[in-house]
C-alpha positions in Angstrom: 23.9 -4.5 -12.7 20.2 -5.8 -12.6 17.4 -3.2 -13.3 15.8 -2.8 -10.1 12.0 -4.2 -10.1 9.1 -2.4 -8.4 6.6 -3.3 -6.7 3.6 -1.8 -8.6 0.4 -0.5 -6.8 -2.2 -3.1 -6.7 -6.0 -1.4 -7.0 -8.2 -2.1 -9.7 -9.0 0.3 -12.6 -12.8 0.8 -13.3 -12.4 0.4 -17.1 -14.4 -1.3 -19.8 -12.2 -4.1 -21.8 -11.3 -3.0 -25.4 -8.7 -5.4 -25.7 -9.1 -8.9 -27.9 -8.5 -12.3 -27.8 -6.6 -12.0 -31.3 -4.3 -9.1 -29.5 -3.7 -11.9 -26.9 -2.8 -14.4 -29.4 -0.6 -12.1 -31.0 1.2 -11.0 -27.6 1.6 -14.6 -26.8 3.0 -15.9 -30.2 5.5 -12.6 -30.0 7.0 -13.2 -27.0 7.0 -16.9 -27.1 5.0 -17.3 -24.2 3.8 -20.7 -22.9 0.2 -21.2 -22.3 -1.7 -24.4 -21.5 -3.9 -26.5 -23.8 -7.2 -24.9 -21.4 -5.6 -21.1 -22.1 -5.3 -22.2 -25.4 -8.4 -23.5 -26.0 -10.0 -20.6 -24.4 -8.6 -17.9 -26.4 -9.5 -19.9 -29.4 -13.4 -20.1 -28.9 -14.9 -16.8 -30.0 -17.1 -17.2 -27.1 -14.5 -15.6 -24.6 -14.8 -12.4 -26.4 -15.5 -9.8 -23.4 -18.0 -7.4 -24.3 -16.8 -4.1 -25.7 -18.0 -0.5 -25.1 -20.9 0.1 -27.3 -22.4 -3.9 -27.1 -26.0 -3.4 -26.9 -25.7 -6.2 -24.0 -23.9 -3.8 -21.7 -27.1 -1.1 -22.4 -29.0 -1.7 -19.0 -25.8 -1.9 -16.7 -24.8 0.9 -14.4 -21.7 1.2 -11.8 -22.0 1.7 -8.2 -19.1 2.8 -5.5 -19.8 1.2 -2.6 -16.3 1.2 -1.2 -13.8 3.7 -2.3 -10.7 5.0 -0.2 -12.1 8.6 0.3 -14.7 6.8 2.7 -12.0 4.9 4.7 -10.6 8.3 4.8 -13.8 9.7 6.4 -14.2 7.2 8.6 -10.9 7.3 9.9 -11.3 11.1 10.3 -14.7 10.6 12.3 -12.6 7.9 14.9 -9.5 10.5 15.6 -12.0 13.7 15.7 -14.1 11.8 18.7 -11.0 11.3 20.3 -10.5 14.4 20.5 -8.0 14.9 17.8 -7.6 17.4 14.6 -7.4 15.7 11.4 -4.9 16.9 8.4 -6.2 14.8 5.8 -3.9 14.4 2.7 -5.9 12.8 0.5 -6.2 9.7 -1.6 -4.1 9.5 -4.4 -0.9 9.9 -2.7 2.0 8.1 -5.1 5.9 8.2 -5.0 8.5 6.3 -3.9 7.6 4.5 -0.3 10.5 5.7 1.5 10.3 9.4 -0.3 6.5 9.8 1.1 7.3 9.0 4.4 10.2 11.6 4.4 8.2 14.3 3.6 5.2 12.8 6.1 7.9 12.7 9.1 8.7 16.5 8.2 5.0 17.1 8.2 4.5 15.0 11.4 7.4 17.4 13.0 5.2 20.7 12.4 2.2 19.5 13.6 0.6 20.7 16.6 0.1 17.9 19.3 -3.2 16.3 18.8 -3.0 16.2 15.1 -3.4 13.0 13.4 -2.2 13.3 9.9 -4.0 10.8 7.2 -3.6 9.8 3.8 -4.7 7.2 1.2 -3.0 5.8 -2.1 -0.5 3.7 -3.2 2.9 4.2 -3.4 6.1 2.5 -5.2 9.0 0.2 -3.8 11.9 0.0 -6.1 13.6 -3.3 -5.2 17.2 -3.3 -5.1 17.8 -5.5 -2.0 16.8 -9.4 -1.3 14.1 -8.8 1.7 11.0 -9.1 2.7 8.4 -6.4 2.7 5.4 -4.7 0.9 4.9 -1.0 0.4 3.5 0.1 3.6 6.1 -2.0 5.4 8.8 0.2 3.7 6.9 3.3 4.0 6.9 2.5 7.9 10.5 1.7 8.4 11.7 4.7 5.9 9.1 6.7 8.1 10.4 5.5 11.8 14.1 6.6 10.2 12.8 9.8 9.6 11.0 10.9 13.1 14.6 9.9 14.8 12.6 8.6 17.8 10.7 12.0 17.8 8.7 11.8 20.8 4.9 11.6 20.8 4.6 10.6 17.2 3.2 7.0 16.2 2.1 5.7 12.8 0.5 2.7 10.8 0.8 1.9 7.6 -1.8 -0.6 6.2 -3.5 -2.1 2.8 -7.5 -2.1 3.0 -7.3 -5.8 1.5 -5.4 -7.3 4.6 -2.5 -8.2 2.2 0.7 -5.9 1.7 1.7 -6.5 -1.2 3.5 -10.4 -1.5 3.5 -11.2 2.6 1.0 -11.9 5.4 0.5 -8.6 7.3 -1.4 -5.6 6.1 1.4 -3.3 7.3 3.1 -2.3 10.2 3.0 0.1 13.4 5.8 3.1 14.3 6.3 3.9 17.9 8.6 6.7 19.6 10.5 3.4 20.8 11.0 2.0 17.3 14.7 2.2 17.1 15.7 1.8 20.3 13.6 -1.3 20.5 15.4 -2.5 16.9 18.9 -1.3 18.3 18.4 -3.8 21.3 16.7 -6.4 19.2 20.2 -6.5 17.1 18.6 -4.6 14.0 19.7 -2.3 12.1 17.0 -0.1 10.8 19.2 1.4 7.8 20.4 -1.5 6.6 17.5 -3.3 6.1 15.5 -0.6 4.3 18.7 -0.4 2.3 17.9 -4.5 1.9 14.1 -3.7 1.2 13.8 -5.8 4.3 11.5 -3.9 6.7 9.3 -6.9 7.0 12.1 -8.4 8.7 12.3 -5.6 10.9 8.6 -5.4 12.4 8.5 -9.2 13.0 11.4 -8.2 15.1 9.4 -5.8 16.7 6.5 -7.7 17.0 4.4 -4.8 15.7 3.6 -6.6 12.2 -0.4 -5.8 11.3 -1.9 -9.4 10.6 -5.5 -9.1 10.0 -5.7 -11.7 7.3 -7.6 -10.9 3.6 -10.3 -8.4 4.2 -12.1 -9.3 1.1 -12.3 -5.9 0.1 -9.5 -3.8 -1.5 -10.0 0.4 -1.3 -5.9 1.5 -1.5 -3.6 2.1 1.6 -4.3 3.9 4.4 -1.8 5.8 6.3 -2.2 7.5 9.9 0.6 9.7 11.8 -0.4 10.4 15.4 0.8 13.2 17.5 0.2 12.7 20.9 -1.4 15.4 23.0 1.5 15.5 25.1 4.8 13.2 25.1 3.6 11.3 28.5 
């Protein structure tokens, strides 16, 4: 049996490089990796040395946030609170398994009071094991319209800040009461292709793919459960 890949999360990490080109080298002549003759040249010249913690040259620099997924948090929180809405904000450094998080959101979605919306950042992990098509929010969607059971009231999305969900062309997808039954008309079997990691497959179905195209900015996922006021 194969090992099952992942698919890892995909935000940048706001470190300084301490690594070398000689540890590259060394890597590469280990494993028996083929690089170009412009890889190879460039690992050669000592000029590609990054600079290193403590290089007088990185003295004067300083870090700024301007983006960072506790504001997209915020601001989603200011939209559903002028609409009227309370907000349960989870935070943003959920993690886990795709279809594990959206369990235990759909049981949270369940106890909420109508005219809650439920929001939460981070990225979480798909552990492939079928041939489909789908990112992480994708998954998290499907696994999460599984788990509300067509509970009335409650919608979702599931979307990456950088437009791009992991390898396909959609940022996400959208959950409706009307999911499955919508799918079991359709011809699609919700269960089968999560068990396929095929959910994009599912909300192209649907029609309720989110294709918004590279943002040009990357500040984690953002997830939002709605619960309607009422179920009209």
């Amino acid at each position: 049996m194969a090992t099952p890949r992942t698919r890892p999360a995909s935000a940048p990490r706001a470190t300084r490089d301490v690594s070398s080109r000689a540890e590259a080298l060394s890597h590469i002549a280990r494993y028996g990796i083929r690089i170009s003759d412009t890889v190879a040249g460039w690992l050669a010249n000592p000029a590609s040395e990054t600079p290193k913690p403590g290089d007088p040259r990185l003295a004067r620099t300083e870090t700024r946030i301007i983006a960072a997924p506790a504001l997209s948090l915020e601001a989603a929180a200011r939209v559903a609170r002028d609409a009227g809405y309370e907000v349960l904000d989870l935070g943003d450094r959920i993690e886990g398994e795709s279809r594990a998080v959206a369990v235990e959101h759909a049981a949270l979605a369940r106890r909420a009071a109508p005219g809650t919306v439920i929001l939460s950042g981070g990225e979480t992990t798909v552990t492939i094991k079928g041939g489909g098509r789908g990112g992480r929010n994708c998954e998290y969607a499907l696994a999460l319209a599984l788990a509300l059971e067509s509970t009335p009231a409650i919608s979702a999305i599931a979307g990456d800040t950088d437009g791009i969900d992991g390898s396909e062309d959609n940022a996400g997808a959208m959950v409706f009461p009307d999911s499955l039954a919508r799918a079991a008309a359709a011809g699609l079997d919700a269960a089968k292709l999560l068990e396929n990691n095929d959910s994009y497959s599912f909300f192209a179905g649907l029609g309720d793919l989110v294709v918004t195209g590279p943002t040009l900015t990357n500040v984690n996922d953002l997830r939002a459960i709605v619960v309607a006021r009422d179920a009209g």
